[in-house]
C-alpha positions in Angstrom: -20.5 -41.6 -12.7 -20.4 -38.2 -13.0 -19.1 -36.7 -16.5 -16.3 -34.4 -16.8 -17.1 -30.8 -17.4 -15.9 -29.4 -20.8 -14.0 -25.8 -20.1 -16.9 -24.1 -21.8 -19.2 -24.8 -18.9 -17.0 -24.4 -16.3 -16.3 -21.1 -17.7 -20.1 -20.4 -18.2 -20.1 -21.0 -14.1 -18.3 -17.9 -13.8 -20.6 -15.8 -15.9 -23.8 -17.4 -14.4 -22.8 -17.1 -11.0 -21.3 -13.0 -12.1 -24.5 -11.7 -13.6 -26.8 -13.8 -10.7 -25.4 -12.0 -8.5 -25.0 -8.5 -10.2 -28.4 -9.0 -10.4 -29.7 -10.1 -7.0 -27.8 -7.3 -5.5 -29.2 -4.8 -8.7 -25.5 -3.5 -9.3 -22.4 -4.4 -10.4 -20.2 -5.4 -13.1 -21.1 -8.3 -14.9 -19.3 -7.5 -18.3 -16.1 -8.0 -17.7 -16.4 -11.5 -15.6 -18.6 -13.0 -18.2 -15.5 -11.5 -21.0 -13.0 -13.2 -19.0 -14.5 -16.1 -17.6 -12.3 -18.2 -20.5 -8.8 -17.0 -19.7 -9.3 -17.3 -15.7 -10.6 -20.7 -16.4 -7.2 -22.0 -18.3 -5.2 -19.9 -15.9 -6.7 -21.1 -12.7 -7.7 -25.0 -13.5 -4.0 -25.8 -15.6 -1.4 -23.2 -14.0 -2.1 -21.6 -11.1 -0.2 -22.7 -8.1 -2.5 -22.3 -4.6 -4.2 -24.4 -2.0 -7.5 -23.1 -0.7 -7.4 -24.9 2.3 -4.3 -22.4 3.0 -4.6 -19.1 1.1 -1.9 -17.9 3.2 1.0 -20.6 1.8 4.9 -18.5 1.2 5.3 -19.5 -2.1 1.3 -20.0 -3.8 1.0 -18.1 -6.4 -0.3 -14.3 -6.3 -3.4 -13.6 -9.0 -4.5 -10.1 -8.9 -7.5 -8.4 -10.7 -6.6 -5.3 -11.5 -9.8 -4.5 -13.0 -11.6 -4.6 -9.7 -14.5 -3.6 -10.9 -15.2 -7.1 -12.2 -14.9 -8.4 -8.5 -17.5 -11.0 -9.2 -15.2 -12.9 -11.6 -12.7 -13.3 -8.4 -15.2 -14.2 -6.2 -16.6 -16.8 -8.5 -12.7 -18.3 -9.2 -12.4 -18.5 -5.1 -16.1 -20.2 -4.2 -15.8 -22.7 -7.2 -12.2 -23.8 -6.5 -12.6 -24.6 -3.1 -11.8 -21.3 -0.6 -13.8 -20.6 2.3 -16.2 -18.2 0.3 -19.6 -20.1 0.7 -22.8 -19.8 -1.9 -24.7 -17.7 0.7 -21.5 -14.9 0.1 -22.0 -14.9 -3.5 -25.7 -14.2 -2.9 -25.0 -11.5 -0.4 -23.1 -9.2 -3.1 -22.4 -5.8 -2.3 -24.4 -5.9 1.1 -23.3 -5.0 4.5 -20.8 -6.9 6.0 -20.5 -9.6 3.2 -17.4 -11.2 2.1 -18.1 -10.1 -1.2 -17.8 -6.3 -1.8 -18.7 -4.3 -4.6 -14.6 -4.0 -5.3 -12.2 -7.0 -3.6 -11.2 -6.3 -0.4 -8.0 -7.7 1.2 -8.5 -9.5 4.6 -12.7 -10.1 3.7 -12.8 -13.2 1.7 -9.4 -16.0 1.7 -7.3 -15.7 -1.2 -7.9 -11.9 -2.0 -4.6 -10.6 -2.5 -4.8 -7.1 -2.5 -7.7 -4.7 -2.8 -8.2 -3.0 -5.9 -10.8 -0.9 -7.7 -8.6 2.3 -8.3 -7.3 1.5 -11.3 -4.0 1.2 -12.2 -3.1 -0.1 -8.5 -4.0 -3.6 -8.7 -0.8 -3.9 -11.5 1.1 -2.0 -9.6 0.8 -4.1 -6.3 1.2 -7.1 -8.8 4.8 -5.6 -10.0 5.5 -5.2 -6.2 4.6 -8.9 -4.8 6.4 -9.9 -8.4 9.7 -7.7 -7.3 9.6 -9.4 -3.5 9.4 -12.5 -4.8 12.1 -11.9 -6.7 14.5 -10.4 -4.2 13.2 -13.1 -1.8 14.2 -15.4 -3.6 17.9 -13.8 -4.1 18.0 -14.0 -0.7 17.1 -17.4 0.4 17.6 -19.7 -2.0 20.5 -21.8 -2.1 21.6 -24.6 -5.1 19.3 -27.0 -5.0 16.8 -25.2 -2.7 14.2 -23.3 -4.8 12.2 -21.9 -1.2 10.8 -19.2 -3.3 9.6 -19.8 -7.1 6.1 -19.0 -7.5 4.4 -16.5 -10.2 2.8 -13.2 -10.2 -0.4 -13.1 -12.4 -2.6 -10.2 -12.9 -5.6 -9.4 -14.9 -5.7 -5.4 -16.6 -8.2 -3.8 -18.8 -8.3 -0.5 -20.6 -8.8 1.6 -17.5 -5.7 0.3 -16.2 -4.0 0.8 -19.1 -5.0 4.4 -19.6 -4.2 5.2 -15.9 -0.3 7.2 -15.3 0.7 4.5 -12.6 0.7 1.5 -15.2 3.3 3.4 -17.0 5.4 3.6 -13.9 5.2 0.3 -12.8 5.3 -1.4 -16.1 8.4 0.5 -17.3 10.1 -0.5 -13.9 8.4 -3.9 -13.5 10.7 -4.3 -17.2 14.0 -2.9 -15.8 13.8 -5.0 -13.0 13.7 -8.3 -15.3 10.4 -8.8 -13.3 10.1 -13.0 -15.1 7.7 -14.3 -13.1 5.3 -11.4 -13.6 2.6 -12.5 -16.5 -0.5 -10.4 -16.9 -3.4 -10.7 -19.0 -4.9 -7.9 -20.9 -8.6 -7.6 -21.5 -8.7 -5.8 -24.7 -12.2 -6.0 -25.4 -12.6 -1.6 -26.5 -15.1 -1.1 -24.2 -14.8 1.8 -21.2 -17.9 3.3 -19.4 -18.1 5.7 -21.9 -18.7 3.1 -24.9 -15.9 2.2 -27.0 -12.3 3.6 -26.4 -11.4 4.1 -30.0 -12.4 7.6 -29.2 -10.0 8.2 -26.3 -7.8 5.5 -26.0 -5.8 4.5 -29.2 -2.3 3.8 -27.7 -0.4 0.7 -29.6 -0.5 -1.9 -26.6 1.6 -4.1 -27.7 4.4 -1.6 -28.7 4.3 0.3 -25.6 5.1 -3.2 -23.5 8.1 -4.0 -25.5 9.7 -0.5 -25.0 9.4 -1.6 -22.0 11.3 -4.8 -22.2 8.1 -6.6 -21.6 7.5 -10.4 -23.9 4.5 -9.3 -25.5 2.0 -11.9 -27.1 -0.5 -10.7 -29.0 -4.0 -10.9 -30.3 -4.9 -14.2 -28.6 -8.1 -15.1 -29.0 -9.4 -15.0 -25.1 -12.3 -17.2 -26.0 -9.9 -19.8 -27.7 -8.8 -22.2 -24.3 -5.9 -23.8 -26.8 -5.0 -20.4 -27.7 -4.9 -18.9 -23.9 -2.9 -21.8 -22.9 -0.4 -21.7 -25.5 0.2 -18.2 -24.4 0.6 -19.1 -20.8 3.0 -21.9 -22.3 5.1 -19.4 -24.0 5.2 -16.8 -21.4 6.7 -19.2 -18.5 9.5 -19.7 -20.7 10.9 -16.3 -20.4 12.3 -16.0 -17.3 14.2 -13.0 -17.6 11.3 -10.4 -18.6 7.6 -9.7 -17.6 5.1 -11.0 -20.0 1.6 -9.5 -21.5 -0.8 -11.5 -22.8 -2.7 -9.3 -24.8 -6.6 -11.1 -25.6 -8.9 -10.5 -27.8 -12.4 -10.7 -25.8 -16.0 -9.7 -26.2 -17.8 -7.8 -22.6 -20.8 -9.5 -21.4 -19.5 -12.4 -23.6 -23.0 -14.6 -24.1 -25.3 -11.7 -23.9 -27.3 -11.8 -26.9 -28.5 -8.2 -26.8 -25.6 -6.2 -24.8 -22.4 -7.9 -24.9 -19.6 -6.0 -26.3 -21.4 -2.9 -25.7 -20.9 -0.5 -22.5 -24.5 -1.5 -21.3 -23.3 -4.4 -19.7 -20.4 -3.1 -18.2 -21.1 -2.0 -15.0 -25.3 -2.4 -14.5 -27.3 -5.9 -13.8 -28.3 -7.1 -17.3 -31.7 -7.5 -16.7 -33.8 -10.7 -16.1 -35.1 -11.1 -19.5 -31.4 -10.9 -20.6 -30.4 -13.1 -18.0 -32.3 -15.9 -19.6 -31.6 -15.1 -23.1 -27.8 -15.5 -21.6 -29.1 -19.1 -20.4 -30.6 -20.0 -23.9 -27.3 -18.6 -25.5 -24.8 -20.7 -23.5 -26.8 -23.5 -23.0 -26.7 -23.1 -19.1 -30.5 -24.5 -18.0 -29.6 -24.4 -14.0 -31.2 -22.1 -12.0 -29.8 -18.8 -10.4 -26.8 -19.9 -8.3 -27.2 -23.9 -9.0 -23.6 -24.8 -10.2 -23.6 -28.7 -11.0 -22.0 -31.4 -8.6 -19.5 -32.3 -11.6 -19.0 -28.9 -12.5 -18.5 -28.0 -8.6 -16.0 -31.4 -8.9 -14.2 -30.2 -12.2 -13.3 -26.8 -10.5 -12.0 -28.1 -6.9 -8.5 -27.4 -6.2 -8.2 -28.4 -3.1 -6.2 -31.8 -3.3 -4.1 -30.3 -6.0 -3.1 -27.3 -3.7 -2.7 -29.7 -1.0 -0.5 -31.5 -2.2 1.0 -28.8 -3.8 2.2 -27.7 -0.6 3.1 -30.7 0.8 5.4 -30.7 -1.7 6.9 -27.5 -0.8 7.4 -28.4 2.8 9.5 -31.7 1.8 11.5 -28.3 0.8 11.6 -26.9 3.3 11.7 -29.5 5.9 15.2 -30.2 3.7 16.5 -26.5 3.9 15.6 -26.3 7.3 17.9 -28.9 8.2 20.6 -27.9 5.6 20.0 -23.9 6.5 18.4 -23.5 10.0 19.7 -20.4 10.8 18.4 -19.2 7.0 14.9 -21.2 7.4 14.6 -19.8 11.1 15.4 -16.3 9.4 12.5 -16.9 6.2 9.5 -18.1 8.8 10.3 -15.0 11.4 10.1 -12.7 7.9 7.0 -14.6 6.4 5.5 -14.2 9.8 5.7 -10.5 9.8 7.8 -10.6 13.6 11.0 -8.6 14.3 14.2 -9.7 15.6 14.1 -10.5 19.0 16.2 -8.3 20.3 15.1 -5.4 18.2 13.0 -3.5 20.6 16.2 -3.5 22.8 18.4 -1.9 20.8 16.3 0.5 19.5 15.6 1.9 23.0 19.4 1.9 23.4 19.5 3.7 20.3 17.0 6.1 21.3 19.0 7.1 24.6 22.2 7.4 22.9 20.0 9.9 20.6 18.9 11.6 23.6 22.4 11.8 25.3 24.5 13.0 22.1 22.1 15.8 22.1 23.5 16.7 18.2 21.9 19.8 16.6 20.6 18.2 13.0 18.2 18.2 10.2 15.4 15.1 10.9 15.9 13.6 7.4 20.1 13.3 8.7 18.6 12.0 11.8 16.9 9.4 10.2 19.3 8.2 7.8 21.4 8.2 11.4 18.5 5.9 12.8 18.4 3.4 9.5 22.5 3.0 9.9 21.6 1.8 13.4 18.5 -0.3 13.1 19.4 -1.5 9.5 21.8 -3.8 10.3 19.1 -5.3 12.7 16.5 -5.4 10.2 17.0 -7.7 7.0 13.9 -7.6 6.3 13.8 -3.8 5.6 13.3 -2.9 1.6 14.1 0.8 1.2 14.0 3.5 -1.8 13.3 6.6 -3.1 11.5 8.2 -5.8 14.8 9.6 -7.5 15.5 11.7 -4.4 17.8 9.5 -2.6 20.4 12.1 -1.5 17.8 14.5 -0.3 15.7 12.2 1.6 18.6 10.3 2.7 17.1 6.7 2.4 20.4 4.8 1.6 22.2 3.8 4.6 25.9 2.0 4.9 24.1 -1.3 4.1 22.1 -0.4 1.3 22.3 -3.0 -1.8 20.5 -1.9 -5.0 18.0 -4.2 -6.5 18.6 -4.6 -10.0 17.4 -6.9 -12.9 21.0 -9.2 -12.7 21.3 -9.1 -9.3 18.1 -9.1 -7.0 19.6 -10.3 -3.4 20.0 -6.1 -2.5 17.2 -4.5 -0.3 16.8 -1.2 -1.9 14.9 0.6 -4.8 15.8 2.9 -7.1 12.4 3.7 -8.3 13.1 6.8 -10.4 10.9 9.6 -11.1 7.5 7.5 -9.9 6.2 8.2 -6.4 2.7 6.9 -7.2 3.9 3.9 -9.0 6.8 3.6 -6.1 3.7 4.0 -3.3 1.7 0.9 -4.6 4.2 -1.3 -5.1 5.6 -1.0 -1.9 1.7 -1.7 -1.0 2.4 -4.9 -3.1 6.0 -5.6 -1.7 3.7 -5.5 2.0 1.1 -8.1 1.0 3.3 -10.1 -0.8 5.3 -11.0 3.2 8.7 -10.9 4.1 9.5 -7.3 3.8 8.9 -4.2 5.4 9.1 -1.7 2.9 9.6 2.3 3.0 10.4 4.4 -0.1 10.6 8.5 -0.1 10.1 11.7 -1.7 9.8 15.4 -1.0 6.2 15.8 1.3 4.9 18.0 -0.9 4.9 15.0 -4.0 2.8 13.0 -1.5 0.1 14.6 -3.8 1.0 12.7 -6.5 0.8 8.8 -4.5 -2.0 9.7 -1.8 -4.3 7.1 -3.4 -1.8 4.6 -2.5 -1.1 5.6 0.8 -4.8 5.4 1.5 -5.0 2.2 -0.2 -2.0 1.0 2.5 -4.2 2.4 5.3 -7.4 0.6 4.4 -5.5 -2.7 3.8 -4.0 -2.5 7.1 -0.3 -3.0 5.5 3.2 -1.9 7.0 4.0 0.4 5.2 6.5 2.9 5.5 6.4 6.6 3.9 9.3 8.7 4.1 8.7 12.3 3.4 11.1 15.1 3.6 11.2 18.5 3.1 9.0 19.1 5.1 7.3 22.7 5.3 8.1 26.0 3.7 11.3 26.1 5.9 12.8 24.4 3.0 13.3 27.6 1.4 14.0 28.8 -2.3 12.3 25.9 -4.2 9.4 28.1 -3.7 5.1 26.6 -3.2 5.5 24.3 -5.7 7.7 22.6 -3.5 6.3 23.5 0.2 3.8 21.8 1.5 0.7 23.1 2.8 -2.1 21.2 3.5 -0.7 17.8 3.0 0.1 17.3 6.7 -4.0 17.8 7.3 -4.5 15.2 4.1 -2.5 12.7 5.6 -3.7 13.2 9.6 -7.5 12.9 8.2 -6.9 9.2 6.6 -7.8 6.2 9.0 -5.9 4.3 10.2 -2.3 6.3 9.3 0.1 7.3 11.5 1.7 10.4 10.9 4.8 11.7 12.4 6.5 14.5 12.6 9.8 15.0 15.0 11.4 17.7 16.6 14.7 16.4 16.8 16.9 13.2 16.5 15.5 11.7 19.4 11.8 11.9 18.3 13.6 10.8 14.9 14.2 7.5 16.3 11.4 6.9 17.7 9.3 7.6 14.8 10.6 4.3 13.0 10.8 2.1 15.9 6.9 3.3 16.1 6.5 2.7 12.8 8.4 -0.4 12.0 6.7 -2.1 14.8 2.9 -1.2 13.5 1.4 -4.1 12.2 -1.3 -3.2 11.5 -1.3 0.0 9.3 1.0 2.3 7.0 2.7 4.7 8.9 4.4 8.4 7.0 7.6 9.9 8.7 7.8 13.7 8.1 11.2 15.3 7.9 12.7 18.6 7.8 15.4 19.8 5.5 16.8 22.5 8.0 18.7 21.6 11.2 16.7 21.1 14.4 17.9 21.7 18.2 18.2 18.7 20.3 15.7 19.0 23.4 15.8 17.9 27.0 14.0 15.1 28.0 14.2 13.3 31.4 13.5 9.1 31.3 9.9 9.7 31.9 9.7 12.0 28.9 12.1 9.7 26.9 9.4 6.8 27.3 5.9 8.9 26.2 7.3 10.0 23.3 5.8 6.8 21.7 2.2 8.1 22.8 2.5 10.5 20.8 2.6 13.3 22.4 3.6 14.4 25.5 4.8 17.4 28.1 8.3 18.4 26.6 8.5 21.2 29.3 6.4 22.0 32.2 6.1 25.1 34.2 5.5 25.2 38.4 1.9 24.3 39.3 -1.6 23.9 37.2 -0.3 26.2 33.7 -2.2 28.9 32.9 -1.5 28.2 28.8 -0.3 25.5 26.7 2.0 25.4 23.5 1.7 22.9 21.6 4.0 21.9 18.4 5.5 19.6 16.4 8.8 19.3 13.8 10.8 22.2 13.5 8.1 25.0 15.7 9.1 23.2 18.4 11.9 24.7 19.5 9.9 27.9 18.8 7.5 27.0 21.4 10.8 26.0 24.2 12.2 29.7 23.0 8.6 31.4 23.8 8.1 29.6 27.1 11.2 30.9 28.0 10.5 34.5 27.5 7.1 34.1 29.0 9.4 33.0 32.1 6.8 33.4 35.4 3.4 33.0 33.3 3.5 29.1 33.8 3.4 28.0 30.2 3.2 24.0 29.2 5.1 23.0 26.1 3.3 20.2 24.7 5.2 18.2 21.7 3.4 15.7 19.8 5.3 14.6 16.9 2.2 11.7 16.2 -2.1 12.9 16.6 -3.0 9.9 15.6 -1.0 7.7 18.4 -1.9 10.2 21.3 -5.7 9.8 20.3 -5.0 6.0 21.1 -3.9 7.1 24.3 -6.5 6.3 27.1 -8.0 9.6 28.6 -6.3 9.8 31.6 -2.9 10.5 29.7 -4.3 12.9 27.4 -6.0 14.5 29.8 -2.6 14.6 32.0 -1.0 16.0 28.6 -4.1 18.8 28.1 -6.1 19.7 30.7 -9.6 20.6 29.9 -9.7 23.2 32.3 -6.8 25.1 30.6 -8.1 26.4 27.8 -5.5 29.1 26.7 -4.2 26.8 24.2 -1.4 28.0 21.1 -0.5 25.4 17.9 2.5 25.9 16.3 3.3 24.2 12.8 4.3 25.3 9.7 1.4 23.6 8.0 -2.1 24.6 7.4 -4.2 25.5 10.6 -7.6 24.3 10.5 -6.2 20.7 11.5 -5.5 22.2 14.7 -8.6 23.4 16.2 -9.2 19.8 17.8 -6.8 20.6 19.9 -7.2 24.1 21.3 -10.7 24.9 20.6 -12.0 28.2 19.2 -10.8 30.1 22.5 -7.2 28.9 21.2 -5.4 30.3 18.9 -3.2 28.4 15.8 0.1 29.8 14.0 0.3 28.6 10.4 -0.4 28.1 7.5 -3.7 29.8 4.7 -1.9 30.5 2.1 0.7 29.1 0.0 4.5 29.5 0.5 6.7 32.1 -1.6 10.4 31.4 -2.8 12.7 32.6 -0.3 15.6 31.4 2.0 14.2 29.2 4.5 15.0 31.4 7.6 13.2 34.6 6.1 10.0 32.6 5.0 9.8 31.4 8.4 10.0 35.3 9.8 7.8 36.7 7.0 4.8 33.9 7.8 4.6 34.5 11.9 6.8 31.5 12.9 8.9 33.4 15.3 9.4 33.3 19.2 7.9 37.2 19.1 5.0 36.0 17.5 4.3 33.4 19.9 4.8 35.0 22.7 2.7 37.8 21.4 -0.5 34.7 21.1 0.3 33.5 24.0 -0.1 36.9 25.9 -3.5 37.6 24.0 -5.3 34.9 25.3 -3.7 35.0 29.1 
């Protein structure tokens, strides 16, 4: 019979299996897997609520490393307990195509969570899926129905710590009451650069309680009684976030380069590797894990029946609630309403037919009153700009620590913070989030939006004020460039509307993505409705399409988004009889997806007198006419001015148009 394995070996799994494959692949991160092989061990084997046969259960618990870097400590928790992460993954670190990259990656290997590696983000997600499960929960469960009660656990280090974002999160994640959020820090005083005392000497402990964090601290994080009588202690407090702050030694078992920054993020070496062996008492082999060892690690009947468990649950509330349970598994599923689609379009066309001269951020509050009450699934909020961006519609509840059944944010001054945790709220299922600020303050969350583009999450970035139309708040508050940032990231959707119309249409785009963030560019300033037919009504969800057409093959093309839209109508006017196209596209990205044939019906290649109009910088725009075209906007920065005389004193007038337009005929 095979024995038992003591936790000391089952942790020394993790660190054999880390630094075996740091060191087949000849890079990596060994350090900190090997430092907190012990606390994943008591956290994953005696608390953590999950079935590997099903990484995708409602209510498993979510564990994130924050400290990506250490990816091989997650990878070994997942292959030893059971996922579908087989040996020959482990082996393949850090190569092409493997399951196991350099940093986690959400959607390669089951049970990854969330991808992290920038850090900071991977705690900030964690204090997003810890806030939806929260106001999930507030919303679904009834007396004697607990749907939704599962934890939030997260692993930190000293780069997360020393990172802006884990301020914001953290001080929200504690005004929230954020209870089932417990995290783990790895103070073990080592960075990349050797030991922090020289850079980082902030008083951990004290900081989380201004917070209104439960802080426990120095715990031994090589001590298994100790690490559990932490967990122990910080399940009992409900109604705060815990930090668990542990003592622990990098490279833990190394004889020559633990707790030193040599083993931090370089293979140890093989002579080191079996000194490691000889130090832990681990005689296997590289990769040979032990049948009982293998055995003493398997979660898979424990997570099954786990959830079995949890479907007697719901199986009761279904029967009790079936409009409610009906309502959870259409959320958790990531579908919309039904009838959504529907009355969006009807939206749209009332839009259309109102024909209402208005700033886009008014048009889109406008648009959430009417798809809000469709949408319960929609978490909103702003980064302490609410009655500028205009994200609270007549519906809007705040979430707050007593009373979590609202669906919007007031995340305060913290748009990075804000941005990854709405990444978080996203992963986490049930919600589609969108939280705002000025476009210009985009510059401080971009990281995040590109982490919500490479993880394939809807998510929703409201961004208002749009240009240097905005007037007297001067370049520190116009945006540029940012447009061009945002347009070059993979797999985001950028849009930018002309009117109410295209307004609408931006969110039903954008709510209905599944499969990527999209950002929704407003203006401050009023913008003139535009006359669209039902044809034209319809392709304004490629992308872009003909706003206004002249008689016959046109001899140029406008072509303009937001706010220089009406600028190009005004210009084709006055250039009455020299058959100009007026081209719109309020979305690149979406009329790239658009088969040839339509863009080619949109932009002829044969017409190659081609004008760009946006007040944003130009160089984004020579994909689209070409060096023989010609681009009005932006090089330089803005100045402070009223909005109307900015707009005249940088070249965005009908005059100056025409005048381009005429050049190149």
């Amino acid at each position: 019979m095979s024995s038992i394995p003591s936790r000391t070996s089952k942790a020394n799994a993790i660190r054999a299996l880390s630094m075996d494959a740091v060191q087949k692949a000849n890079s990596g991160h060994p350090g900190a897997p090997m430092g907190m092989a012990d606390i994943a061990e008591v956290l994953w084997n005696d608390y953590l609520k999950h079935n590997p046969a099903n990484p995708d259960w409602a209510d498993r618990d979510r564990f994130v490393l924050s400290n990506g870097h250490g990816s091989m400590l997650l990878y070994s928790l997942l292959h030893l307990s059971g996922y579908n992460l087989p040996l020959e993954e482990l082996k393949n670190f850090r190569q092409l195509h493997a399951k196991t990259p350099g940093h986690p990656e959400h959607g390669y290997a089951p049970g990854i969570e969330t991808t992290t590696g920038p850090l900071g983000q991977g705690i900030t997600n964690a204090v997003g899926m810890a806030l939806a499960e929260k106001v999930l929960a507030a919303q679904f469960n009834r007396p004697g129905y607990e749907l939704i009660d599962h934890r939030t656990y997260a692993f930190i280090g000293d780069g997360c710590l020393m990172e802006g974002i884990s301020h914001e999160a953290c001080s929200l994640a504690g005004t929230l009451g954020l209870g089932k959020l417990i995290v783990f820090y790895d103070d073990n005083g080592i960075s990349i650069d050797g030991e922090v005392e020289g850079w980082f000497t902030d008083d951990t402990p004290k900081r989380f309680e201004s917070y209104g964090w439960h802080v426990i601290p120095n715990v031994d994080g090589h001590d298994a009684a100790a690490i559990k009588a932490a967990i122990e202690e910080a399940r009992t407090h409900a109604d705060k976030p815990s930090i668990i702050c542990c003592k622990t030694v990098i490279g833990f078992g190394s004889p020559n380069k633990q707790g030193r920054e040599e083993c931090h993020g370089a293979p140890l070496g093989d002579d080191e590797i079996a000194l490691v062996r000889e130090t832990l008492g681990w005689p296997h082999a590289p990769f040979h894990i032990p049948e009982e060892i293998y055995a003493g690690w398997d979660a898979r009947a424990k997570g099954e029946a786990q959830e079995d468990e949890w479907k007697d649950i719901l199986a009761d509330y279904r029967e009790t609630f079936p409009e409610l349970a009906a309502e959870f598994e259409r959320r958790m599923g990531g579908e919309l309403p039904t009838d959504f689609h529907v009355k969006a379009d009807q939206y749209i066309k009332q839009c259309q037919e109102q024909g209402q001269k208005i700033a886009s951020r008014k048009a889109s509050q406008n648009t959430l009153n009417a798809y809000g009450p469709l949408l319960p699934e929609l978490l909103g909020g702003s980064a302490d700009l609410a009655g500028s961006n205009l994200t609270l519609w007549s519906g809007s509840k705040a979430v707050s620590a007593g009373d979590a059944s609202g669906n919007y944010v007031y995340y305060g001054v913290r748009e990075f913070g804000m941005s990854a945790m709405m990444n978080g709220i996203a992963l986490h299922g049930g919600f589609v989030p969108y939280g705002a600020t000025f476009l210009m303050f985009m510059e401080y969350a971009r990281n995040a939006v590109r982490m919500a583009a490479l993880m394939k999450q809807r998510v929703i970035f409201v961004y208002t004020h749009d240009s240097i139309g905005l007037g007297e708040d001067g370049p520190t508050h116009q945006p540029v460039e940012q447009l061009s940032a945002l347009r070059s990231t993979p797999n985001l959707h950028t849009w930018r509307p002309c009117d109410a119309t295209e307004s609408a249409v931006s969110w039903k785009m954008a709510i209905a993505r599944k499969k990527g963030p999209s950002t929704l560019v407003f203006s401050r300033q009023g913008l003139a409705p535009q006359s669209r037919n039902a044809a034209q009504l319809t392709q304004i969800e490629k992308g872009g399409y003909v706003l206004s057409d002249c008689k016959g093959t046109p001899g140029a093309i406008i072509i303009a988004t937001g706010s220089e839209v009406d600028l190009a109508m005004a210009a084709q006017e006055k250039l009455a009889g020299k058959m100009v196209r007026v081209v719109s596209m309020p979305c690149a990205e979406v009329f790239m997806e658009q088969d040839e044939s339509y863009r080619e019906s949109v932009l002829p290649s044969a017409v190659r007198a081609r004008v760009a109009v946006e007040a944003s910088h130009k160089d984004y725009w020579y994909k689209f006419v070409g060096f023989d075209g010609a681009i009005i906007g932006m090089r330089t920065f803005g100045e402070s001015a009223p909005g109307a005389e900015l707009m005249h004193y940088f070249g965005f007038t009908v005059d100056n148009v025409v005048e381009t337009v005429e050049k190149l005929l």
